[in-house]
C-alpha positions in Angstrom: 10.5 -3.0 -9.6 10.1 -6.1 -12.0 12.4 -6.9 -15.1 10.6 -9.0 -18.2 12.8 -12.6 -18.1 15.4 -12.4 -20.8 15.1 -8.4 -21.0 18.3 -8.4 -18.9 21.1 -7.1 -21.3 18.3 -4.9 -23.0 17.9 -3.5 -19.6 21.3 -3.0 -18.9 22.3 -1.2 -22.5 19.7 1.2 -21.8 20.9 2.2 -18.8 24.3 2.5 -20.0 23.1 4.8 -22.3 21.0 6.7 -19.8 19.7 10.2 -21.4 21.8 13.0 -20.4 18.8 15.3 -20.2 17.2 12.3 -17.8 20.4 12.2 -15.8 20.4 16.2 -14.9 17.1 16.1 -14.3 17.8 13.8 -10.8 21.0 15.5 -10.5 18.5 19.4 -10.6 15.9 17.5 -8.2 18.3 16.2 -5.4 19.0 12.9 -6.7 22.4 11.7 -6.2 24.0 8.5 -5.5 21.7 6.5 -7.2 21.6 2.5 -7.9 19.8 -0.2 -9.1 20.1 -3.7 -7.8 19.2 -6.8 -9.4 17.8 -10.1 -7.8 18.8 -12.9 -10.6 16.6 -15.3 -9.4 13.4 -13.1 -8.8 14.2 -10.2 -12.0 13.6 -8.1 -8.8 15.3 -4.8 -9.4 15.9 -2.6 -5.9 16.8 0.8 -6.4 18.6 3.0 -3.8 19.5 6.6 -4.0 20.3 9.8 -1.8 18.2 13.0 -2.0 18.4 16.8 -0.6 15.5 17.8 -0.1 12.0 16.5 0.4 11.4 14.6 -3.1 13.3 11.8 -4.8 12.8 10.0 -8.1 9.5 8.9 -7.6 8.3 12.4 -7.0 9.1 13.5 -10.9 6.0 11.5 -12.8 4.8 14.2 -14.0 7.8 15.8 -15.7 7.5 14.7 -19.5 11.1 13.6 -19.8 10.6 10.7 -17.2 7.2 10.0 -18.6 9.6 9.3 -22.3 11.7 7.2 -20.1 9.1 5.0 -18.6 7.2 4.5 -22.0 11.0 3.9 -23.8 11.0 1.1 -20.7 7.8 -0.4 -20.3 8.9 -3.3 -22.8 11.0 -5.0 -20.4 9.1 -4.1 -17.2 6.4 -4.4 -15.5 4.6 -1.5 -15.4 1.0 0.3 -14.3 -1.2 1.8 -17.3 0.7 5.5 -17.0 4.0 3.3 -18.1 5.8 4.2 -14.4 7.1 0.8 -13.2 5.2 -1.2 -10.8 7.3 -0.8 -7.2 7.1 -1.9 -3.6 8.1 1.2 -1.3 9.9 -0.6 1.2 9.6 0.7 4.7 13.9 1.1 6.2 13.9 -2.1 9.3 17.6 -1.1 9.8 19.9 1.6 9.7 23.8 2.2 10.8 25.8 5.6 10.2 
């Protein structure tokens, strides 16, 4: 995902402040574990989470509180027209238990 330069601390208070109806609805899907990462010299943001389950995070676009989130978001991201934020799946290179 892509942070707007200088949308940093915006970024960050918001996710401080992440909606507790938001938060449960990972927590209800499988979703735990869950950070972000960011790249300071790229506004690159990585996110990483564990699931149970088939589905993640990505799989909930169509739930209206995480279409709220990405519109309450889409100021300081990049984002496609629906508001979710533009992202990279990454295919896993390496792993170690």
């Amino acid at each position: 995902m892509y942070l707007k330069p200088g949308c940093e601390e915006e970024y960050q208070r918001r996710h401080n402040a992440i909606w507790p109806e938001l938060k449960a609805l990972l927590s209800a899907s499988g979703v735990s574990d869950y950070s972000i990462f960011w790249d300071k010299e790229t506004n690159i943001l990585f996110a990483f989470q564990k699931t149970s389950g088939e589905g993640g995070s990505q799989d909930l676009g169509d739930n209206p509180i995480v279409q709220r989130w990405w519109a309450y978001m889409a100021d300081i991201m990049d984002t496609n027209p629906d508001n979710s934020p533009v992202s990279i799946p990454l295919d896993e290179v390496f792993h170690m238990d």
